[in-house]
gemmi code that builds the backbone of each chain (N, CA, C; Angstrom):
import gemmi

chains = {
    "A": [
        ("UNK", (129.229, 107.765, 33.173), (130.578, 107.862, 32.599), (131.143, 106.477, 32.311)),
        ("UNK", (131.719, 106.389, 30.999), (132.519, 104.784, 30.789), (133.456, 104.828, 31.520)),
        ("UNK", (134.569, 105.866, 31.989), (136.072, 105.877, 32.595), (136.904, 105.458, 31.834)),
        ("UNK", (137.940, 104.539, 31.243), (138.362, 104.606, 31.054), (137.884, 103.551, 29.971)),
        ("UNK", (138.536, 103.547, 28.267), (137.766, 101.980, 27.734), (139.110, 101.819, 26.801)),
        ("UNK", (139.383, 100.707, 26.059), (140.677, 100.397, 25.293), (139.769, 99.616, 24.303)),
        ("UNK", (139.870, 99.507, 22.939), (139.929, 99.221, 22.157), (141.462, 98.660, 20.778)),
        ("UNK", (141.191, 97.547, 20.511), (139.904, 96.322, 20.596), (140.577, 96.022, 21.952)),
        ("UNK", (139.607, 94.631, 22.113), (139.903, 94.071, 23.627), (140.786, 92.953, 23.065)),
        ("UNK", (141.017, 91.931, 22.082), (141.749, 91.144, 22.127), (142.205, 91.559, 20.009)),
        ("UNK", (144.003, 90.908, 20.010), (144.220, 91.165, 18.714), (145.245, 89.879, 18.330)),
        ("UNK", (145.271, 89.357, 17.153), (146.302, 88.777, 16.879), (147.049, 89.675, 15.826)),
        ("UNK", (148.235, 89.310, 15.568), (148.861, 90.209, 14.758), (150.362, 88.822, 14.309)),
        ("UNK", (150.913, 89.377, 12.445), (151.693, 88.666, 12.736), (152.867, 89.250, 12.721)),
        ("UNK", (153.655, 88.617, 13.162), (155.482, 89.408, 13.325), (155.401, 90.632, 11.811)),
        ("UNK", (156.095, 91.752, 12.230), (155.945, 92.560, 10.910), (154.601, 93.734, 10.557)),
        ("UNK", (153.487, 93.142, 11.322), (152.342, 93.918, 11.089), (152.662, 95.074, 11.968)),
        ("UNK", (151.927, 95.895, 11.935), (151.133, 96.829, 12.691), (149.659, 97.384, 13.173)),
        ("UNK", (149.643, 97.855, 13.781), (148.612, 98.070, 14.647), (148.796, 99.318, 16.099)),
        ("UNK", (147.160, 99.777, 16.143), (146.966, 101.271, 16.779), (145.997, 100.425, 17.820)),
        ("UNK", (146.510, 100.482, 19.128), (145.473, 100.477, 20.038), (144.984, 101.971, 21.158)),
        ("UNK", (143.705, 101.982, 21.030), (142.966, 103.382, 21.458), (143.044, 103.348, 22.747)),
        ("UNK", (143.087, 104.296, 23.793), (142.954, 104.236, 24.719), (141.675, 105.807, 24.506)),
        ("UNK", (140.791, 105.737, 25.540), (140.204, 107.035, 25.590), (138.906, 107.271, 27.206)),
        ("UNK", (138.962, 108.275, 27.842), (138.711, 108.554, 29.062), (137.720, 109.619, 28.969)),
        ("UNK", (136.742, 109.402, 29.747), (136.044, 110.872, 29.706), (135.512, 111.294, 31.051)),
        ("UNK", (136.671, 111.453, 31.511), (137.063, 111.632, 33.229), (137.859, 113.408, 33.252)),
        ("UNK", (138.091, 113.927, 32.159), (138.869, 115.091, 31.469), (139.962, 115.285, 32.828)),
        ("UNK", (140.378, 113.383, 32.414), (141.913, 113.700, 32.544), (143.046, 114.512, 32.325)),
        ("UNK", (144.141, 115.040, 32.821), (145.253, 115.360, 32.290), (146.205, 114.555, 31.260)),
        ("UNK", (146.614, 113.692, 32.744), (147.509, 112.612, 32.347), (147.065, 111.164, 31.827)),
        ("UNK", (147.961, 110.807, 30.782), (147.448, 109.181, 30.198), (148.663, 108.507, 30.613)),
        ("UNK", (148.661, 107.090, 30.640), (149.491, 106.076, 30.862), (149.272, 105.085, 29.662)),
        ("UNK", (150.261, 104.500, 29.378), (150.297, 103.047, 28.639), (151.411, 101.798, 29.766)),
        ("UNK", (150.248, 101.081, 29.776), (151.549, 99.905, 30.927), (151.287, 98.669, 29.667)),
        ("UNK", (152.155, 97.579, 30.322), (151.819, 96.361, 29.236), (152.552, 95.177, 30.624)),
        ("UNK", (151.621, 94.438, 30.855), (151.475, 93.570, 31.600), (151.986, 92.172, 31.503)),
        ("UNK", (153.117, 91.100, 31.682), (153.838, 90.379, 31.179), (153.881, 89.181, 32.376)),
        ("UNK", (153.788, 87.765, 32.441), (153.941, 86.643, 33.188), (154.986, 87.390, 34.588)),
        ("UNK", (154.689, 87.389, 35.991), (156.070, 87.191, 36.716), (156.702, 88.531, 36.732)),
        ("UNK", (155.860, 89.821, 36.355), (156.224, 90.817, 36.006), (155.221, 92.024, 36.508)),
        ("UNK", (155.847, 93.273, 37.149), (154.661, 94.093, 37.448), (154.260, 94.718, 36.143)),
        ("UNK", (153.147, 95.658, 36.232), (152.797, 96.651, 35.218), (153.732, 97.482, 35.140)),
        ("UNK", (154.390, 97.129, 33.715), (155.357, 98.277, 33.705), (155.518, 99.606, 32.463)),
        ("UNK", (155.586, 100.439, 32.461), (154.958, 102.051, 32.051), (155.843, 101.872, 30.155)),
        ("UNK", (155.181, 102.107, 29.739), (155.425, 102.141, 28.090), (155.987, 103.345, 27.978)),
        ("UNK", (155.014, 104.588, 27.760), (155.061, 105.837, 27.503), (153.842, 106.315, 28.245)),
        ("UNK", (154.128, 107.931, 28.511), (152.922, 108.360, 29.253), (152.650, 110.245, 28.268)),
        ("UNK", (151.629, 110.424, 28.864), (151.249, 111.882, 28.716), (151.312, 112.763, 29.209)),
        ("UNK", (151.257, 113.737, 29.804), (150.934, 114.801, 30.934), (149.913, 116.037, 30.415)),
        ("UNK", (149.532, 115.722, 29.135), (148.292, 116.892, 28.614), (148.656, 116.575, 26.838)),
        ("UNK", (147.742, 116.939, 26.649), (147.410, 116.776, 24.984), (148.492, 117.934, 24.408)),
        ("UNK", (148.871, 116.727, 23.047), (149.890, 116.933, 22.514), (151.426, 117.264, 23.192)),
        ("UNK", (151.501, 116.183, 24.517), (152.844, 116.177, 25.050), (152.876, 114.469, 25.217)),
        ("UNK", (154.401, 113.857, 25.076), (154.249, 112.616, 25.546), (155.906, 112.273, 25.728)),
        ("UNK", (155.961, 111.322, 26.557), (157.182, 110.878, 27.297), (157.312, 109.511, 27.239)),
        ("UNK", (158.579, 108.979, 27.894), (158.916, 107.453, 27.476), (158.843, 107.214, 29.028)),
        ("UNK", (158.573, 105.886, 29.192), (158.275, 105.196, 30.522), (159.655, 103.856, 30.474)),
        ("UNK", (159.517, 103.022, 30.963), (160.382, 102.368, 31.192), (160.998, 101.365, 30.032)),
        ("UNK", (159.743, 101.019, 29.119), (159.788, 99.809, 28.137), (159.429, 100.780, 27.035)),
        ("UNK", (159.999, 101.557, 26.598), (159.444, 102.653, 25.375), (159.767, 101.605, 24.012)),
        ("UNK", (160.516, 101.292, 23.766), (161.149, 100.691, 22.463), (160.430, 100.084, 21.577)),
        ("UNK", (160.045, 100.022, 20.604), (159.262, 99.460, 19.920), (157.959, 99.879, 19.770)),
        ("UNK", (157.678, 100.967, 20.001), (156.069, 101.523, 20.585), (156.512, 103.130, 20.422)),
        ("UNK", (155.270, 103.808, 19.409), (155.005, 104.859, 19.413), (153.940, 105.526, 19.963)),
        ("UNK", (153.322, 106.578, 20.713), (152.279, 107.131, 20.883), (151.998, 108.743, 20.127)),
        ("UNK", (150.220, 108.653, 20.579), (150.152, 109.893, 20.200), (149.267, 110.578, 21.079)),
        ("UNK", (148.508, 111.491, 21.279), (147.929, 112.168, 21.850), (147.652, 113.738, 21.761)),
        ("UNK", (146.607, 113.401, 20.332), (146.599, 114.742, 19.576), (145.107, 114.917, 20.303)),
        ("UNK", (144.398, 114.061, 21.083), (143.171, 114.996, 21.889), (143.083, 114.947, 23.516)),
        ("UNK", (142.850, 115.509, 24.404), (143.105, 115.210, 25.641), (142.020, 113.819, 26.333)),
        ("UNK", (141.381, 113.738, 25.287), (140.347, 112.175, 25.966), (141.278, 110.834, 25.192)),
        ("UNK", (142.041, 111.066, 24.419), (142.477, 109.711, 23.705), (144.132, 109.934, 23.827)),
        ("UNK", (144.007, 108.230, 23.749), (145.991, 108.359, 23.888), (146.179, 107.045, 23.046)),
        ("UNK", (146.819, 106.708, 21.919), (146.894, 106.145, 21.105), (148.070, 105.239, 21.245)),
        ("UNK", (148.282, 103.738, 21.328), (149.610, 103.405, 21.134), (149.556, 102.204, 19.946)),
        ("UNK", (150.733, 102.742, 19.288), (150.908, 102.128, 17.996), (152.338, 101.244, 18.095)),
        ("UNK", (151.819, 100.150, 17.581), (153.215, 99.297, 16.978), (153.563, 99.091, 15.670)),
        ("UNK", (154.607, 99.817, 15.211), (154.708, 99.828, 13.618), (154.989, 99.016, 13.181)),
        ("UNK", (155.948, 97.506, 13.691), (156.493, 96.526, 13.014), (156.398, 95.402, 13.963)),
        ("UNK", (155.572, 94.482, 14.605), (155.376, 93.724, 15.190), (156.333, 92.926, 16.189)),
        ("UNK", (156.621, 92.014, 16.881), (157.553, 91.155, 17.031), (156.545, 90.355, 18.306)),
        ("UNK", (157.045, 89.234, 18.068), (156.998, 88.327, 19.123), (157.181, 88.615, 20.761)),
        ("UNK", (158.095, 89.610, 20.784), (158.250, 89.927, 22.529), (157.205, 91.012, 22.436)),
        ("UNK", (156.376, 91.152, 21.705), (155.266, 92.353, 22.233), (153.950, 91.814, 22.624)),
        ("UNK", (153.909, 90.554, 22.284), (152.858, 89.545, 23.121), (152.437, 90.079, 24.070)),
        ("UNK", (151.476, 90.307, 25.127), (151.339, 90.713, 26.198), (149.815, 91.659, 26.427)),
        ("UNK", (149.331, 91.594, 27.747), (148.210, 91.941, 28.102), (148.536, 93.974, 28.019)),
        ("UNK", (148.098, 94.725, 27.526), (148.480, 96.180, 27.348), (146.943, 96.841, 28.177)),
        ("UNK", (147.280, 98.077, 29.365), (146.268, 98.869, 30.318), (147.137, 99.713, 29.689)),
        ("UNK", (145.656, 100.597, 29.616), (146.064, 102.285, 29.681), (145.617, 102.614, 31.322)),
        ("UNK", (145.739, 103.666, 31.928), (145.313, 104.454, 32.705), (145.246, 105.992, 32.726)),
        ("UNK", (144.774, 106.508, 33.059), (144.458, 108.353, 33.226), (144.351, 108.148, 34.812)),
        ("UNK", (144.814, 109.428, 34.830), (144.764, 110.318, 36.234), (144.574, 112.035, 36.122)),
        ("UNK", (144.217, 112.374, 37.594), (144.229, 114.221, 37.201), (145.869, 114.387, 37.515)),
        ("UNK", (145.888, 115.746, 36.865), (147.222, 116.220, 36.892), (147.343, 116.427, 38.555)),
        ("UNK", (149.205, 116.463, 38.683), (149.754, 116.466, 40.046), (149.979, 117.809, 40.718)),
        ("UNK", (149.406, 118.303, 41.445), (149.375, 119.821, 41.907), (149.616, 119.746, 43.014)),
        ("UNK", (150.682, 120.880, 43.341), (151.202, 121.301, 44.914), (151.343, 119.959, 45.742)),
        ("UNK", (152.353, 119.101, 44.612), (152.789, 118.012, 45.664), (151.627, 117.011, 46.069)),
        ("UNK", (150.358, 116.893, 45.416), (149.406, 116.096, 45.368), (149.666, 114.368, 44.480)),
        ("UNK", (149.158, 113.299, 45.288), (149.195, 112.105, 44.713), (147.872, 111.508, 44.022)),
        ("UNK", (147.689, 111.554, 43.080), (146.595, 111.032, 42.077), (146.145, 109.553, 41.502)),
        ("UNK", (145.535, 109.179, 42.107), (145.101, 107.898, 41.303), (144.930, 107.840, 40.415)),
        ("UNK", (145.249, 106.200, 39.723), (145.368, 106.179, 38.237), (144.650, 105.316, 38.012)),
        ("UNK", (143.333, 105.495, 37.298), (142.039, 104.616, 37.041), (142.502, 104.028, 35.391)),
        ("UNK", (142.011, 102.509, 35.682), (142.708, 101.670, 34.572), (141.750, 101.447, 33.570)),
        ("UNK", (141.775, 100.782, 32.355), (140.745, 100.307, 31.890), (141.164, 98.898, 31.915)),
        ("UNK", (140.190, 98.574, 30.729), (140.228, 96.885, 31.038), (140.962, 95.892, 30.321)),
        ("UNK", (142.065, 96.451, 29.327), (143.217, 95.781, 28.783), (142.758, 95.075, 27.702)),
        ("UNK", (143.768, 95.241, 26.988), (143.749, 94.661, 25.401), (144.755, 93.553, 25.640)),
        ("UNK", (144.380, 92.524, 24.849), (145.330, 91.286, 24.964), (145.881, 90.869, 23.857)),
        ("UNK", (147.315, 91.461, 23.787), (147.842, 90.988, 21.835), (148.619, 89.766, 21.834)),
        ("UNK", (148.575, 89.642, 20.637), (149.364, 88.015, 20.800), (150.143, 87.982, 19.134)),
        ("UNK", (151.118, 88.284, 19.355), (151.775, 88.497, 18.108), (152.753, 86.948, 17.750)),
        ("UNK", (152.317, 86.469, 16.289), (152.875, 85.179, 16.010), (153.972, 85.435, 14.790)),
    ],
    "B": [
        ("UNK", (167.068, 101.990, 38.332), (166.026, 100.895, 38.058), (165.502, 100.917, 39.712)),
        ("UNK", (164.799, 102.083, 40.246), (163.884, 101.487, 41.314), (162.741, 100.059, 41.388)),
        ("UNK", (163.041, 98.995, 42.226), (162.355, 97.768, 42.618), (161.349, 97.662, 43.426)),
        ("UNK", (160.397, 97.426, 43.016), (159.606, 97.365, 44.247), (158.898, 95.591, 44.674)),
        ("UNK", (158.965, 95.336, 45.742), (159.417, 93.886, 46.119), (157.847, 93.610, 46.817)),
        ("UNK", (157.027, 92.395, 46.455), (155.601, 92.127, 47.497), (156.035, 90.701, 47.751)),
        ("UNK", (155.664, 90.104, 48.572), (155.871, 88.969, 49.476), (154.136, 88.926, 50.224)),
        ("UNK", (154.011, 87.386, 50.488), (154.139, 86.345, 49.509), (153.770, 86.794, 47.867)),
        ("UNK", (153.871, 86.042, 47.020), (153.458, 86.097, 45.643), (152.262, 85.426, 45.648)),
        ("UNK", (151.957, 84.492, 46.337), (150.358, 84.121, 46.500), (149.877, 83.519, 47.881)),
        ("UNK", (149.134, 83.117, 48.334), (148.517, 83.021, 49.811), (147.020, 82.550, 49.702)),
        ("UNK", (147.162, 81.475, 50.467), (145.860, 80.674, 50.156), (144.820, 80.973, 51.656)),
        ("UNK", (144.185, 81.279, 51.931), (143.463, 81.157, 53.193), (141.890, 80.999, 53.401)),
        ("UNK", (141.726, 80.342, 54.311), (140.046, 79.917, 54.749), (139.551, 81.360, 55.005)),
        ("UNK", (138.139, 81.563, 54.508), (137.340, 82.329, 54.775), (137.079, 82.593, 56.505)),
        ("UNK", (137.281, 84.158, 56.514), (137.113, 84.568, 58.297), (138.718, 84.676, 58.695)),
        ("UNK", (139.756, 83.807, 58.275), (141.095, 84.407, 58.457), (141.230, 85.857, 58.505)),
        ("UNK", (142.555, 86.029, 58.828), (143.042, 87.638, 58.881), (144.325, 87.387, 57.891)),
        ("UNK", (144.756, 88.170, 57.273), (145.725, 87.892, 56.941), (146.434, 89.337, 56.373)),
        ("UNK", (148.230, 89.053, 56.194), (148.624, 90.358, 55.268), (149.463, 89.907, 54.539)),
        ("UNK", (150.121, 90.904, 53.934), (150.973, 91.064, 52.496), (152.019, 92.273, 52.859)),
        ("UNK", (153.170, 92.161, 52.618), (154.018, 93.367, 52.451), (154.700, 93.998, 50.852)),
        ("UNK", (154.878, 95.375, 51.357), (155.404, 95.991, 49.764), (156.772, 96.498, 50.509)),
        ("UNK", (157.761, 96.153, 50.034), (159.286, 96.492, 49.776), (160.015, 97.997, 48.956)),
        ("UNK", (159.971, 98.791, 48.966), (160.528, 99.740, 48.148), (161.795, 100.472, 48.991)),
        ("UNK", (162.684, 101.201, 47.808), (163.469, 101.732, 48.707), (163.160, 103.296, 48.937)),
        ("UNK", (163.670, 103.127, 50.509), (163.174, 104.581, 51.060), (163.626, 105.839, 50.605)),
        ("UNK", (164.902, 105.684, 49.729), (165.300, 106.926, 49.238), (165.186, 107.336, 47.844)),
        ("UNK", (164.057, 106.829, 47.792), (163.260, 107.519, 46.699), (161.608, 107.613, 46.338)),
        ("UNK", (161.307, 107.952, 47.698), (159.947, 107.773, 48.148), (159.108, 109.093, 47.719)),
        ("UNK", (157.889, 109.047, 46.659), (156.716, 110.301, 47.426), (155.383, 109.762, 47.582)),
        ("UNK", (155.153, 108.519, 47.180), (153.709, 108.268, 47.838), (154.007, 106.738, 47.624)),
        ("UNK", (152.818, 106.232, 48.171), (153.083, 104.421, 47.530), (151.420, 104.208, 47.451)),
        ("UNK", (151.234, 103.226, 46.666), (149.832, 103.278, 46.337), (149.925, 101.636, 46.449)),
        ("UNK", (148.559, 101.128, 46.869), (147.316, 100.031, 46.421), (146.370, 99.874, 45.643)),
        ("UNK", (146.386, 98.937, 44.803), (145.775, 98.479, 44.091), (145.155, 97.149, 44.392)),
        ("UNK", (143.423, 96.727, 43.817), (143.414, 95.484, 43.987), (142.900, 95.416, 42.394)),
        ("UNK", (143.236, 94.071, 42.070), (143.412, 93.518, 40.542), (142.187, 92.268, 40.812)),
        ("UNK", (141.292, 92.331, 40.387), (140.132, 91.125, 40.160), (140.161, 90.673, 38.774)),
        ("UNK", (140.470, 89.154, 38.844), (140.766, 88.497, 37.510), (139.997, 88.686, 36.556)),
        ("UNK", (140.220, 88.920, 35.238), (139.341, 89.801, 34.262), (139.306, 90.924, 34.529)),
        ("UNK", (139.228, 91.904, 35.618), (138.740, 93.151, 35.284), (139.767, 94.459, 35.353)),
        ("UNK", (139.794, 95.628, 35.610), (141.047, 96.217, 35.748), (141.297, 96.727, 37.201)),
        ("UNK", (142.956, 96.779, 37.307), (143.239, 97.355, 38.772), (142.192, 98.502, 39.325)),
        ("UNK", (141.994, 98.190, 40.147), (140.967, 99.350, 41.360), (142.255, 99.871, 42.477)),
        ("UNK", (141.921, 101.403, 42.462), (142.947, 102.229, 43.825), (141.636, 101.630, 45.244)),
        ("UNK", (142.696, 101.314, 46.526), (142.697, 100.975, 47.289), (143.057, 102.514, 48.145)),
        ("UNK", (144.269, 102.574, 48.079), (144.813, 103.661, 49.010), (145.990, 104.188, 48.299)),
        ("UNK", (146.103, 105.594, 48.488), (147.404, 106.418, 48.505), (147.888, 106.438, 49.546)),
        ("UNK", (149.494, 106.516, 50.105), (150.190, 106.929, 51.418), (151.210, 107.653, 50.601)),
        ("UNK", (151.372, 108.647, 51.871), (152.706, 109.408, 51.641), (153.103, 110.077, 52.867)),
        ("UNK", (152.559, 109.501, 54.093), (153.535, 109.740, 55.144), (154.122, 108.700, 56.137)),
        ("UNK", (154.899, 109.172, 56.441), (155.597, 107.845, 57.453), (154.586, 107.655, 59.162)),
        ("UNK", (154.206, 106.421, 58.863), (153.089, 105.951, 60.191), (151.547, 106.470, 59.595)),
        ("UNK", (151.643, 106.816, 58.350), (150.091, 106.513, 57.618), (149.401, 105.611, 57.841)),
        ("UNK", (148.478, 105.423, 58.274), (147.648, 104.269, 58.562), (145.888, 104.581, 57.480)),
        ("UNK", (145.960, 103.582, 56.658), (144.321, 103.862, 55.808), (143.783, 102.542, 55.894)),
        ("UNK", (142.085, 103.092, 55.613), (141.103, 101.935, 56.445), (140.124, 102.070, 55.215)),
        ("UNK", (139.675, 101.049, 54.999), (138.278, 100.492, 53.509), (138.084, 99.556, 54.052)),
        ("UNK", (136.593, 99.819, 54.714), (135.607, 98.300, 55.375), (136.774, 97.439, 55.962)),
        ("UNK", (136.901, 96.046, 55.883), (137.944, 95.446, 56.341), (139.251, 95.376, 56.109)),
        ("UNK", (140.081, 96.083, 55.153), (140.667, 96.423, 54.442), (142.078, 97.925, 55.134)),
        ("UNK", (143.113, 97.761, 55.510), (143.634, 98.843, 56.132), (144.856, 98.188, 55.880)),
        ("UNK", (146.315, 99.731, 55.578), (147.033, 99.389, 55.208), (148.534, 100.323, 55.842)),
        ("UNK", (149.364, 100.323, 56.468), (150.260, 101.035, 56.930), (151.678, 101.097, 56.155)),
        ("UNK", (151.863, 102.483, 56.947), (153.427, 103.033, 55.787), (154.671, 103.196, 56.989)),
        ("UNK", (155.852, 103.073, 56.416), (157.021, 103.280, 57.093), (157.831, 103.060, 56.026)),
        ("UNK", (158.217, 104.699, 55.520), (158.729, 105.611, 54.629), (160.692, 105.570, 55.236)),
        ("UNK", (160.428, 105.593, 56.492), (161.873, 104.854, 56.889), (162.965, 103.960, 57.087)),
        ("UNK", (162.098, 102.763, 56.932), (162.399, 101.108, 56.646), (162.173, 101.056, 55.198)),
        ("UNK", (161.141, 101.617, 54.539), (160.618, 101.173, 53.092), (159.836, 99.790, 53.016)),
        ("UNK", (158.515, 100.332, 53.543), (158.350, 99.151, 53.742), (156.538, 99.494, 54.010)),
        ("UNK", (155.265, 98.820, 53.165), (154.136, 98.671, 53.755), (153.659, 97.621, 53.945)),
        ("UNK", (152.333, 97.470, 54.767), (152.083, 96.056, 54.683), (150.378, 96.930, 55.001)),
        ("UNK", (149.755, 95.584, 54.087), (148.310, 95.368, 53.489), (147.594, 94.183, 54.612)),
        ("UNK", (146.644, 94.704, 55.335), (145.837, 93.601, 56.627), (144.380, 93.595, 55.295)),
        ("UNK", (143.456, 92.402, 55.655), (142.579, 92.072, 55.759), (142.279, 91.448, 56.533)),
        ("UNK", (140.997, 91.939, 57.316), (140.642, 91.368, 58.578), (139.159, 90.627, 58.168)),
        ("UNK", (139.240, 89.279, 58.473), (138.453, 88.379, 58.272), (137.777, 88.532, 56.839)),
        ("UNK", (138.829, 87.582, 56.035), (139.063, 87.414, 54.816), (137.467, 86.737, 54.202)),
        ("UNK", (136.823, 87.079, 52.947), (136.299, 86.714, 52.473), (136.298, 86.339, 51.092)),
        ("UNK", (135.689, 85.796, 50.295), (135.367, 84.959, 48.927), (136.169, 86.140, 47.875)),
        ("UNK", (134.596, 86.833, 48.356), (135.093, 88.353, 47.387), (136.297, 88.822, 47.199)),
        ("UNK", (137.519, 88.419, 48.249), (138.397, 89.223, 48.812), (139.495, 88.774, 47.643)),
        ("UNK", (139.095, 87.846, 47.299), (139.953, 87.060, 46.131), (140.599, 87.745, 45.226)),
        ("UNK", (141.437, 88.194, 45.252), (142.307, 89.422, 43.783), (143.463, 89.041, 43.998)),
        ("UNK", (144.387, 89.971, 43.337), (145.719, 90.472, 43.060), (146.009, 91.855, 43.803)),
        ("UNK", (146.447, 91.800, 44.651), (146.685, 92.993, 45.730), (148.249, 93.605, 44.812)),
        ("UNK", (148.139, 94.722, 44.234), (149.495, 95.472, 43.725), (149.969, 96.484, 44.637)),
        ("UNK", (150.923, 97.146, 44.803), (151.244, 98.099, 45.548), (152.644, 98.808, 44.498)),
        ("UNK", (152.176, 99.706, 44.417), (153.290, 101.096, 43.355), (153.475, 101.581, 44.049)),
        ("UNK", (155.489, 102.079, 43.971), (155.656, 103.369, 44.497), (155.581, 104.355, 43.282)),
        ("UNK", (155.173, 105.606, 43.605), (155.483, 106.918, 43.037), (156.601, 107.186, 43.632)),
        ("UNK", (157.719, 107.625, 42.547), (158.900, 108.324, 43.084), (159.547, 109.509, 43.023)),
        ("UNK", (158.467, 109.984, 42.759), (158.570, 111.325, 42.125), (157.192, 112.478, 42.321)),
        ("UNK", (157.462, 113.425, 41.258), (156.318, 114.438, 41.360), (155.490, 114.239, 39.990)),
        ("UNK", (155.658, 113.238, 39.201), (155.419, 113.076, 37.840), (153.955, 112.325, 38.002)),
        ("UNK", (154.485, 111.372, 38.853), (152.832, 110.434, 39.143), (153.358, 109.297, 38.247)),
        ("UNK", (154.497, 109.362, 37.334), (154.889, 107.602, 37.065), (154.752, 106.437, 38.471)),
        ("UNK", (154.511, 105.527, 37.745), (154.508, 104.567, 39.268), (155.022, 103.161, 38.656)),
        ("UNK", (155.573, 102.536, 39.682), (156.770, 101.325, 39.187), (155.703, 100.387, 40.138)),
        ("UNK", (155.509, 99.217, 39.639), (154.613, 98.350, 40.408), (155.376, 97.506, 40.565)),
        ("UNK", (154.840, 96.788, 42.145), (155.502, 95.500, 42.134), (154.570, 94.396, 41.528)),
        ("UNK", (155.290, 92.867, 41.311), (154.695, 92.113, 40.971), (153.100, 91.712, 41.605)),
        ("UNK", (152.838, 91.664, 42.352), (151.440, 91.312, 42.862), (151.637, 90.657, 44.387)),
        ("UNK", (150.772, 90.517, 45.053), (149.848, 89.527, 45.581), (148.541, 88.493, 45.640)),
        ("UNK", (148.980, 87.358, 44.978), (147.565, 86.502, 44.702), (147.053, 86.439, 45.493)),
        ("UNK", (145.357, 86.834, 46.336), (144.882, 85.508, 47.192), (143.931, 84.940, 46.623)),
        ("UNK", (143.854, 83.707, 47.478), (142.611, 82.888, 47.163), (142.150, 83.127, 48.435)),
        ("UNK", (140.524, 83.106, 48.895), (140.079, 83.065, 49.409), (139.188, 81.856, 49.642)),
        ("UNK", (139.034, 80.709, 50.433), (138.302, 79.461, 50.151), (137.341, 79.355, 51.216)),
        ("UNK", (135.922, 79.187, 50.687), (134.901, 79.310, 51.579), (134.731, 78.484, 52.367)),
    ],
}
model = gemmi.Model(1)
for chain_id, residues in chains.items():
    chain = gemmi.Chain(chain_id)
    for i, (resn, *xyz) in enumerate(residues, 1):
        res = gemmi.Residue()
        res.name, res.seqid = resn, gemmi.SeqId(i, " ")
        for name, pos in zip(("N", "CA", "C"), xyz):
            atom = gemmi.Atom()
            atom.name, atom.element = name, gemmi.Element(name[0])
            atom.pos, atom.b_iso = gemmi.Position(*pos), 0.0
            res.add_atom(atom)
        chain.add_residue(res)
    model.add_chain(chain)
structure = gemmi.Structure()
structure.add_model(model)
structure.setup_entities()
């Protein structure tokens, strides 16, 4: 099994562009995560999933769309670039949360954008 | 805006030391708290889940205790090695959702 993989691994982009980074698992996860990783800062939650074709906002939603039209892939897109989106971006998956159960969230290995 | 607080932010120690790390969260909004270790380049690895108060979990040298009443864990390694070298994270879950709010880290170095 790969677990978890992100594509590409590193991007430049310039202010204004856009760009789709893949996340995809074949762990037949439930749940997906998007975090984005910043200097002096924990991992903090973009948007998440809870099953294909559902998705929710996490703490830093703004500027960032997702999708998750198959249950192995979770897609996050930036439609118009900016400079504060610089930053190291993990997806993670986990199994869904049942009867009050706590689930680990297996990461992949992060995409690194660098928007000028 | 739940916080979750780790102390030190980095920690240098000789190989064969013992050493720990604490995670800060507040208790009234607790359902599990998790470990992570972060190895430079690669991605966070789960360590441990807790979700009861006086939880105690054990990985080779590696063991970590909860007190869900103070808000408060703390991360031992017992006789620290090379390998041991990461970014120790600790998330609370605060909920039933499985979102998790991380704190900033723990660096160590480990020096042979």
């Amino acid at each position: 099994n790969a677990g978890v993989t992100q594509t590409p691994k590193f991007r430049v982009l310039k202010t204004g562009q856009s760009m789709t980074l893949l996340c995809a698992q074949d762990m037949n996860h439930e749940y997906m995560y998007w975090y984005r990783q910043d200097p002096g800062m924990g991992l903090r939650l973009i948007h998440y999933s809870v099953g294909e074709g559902t998705t929710a906002k996490g703490e830093v939603p703004d500027g960032y769309n997702v999708s998750r039209l198959k249950k192995q892939n979770f897609l996050l897109g930036l439609e118009s670039a900016a400079p504060s989106q610089t930053s190291v971006y993990f997806c993670a998956s986990s199994w869904e949360l049942a009867g009050g159960n706590q689930e680990t969230q297996y990461f992949g290995p992060g995409t690194r954008l660098l928007v000028l | 805006i739940l916080n979750v607080e780790q102390s030190p932010q980095s920690l240098h120690v000789q190989e064969g030391d013992s050493t720990n790390f604490t995670c800060s969260f507040p208790s009234s909004n607790f359902y599990a708290l998790h470990w992570y270790r972060w190895e430079t380049a690669k991605s966070p690895e789960a360590l441990f889940v807790m979700t009861l108060n006086g939880d105690e979990k054990k990985k080779g040298r590696i063991s970590a205790t909860l007190n869900t009443k103070e808000g408060y864990s703390y991360l031992y390694i017992k006789g620290s090695q090379p390998e041991d070298s990461a970014t120790y994270l600790c998330a609370l879950q605060g909920g039933a959702t499985n979102k998790l709010i991380f704190g900033t880290g723990t660096l160590l170095a480990v020096q042979p």
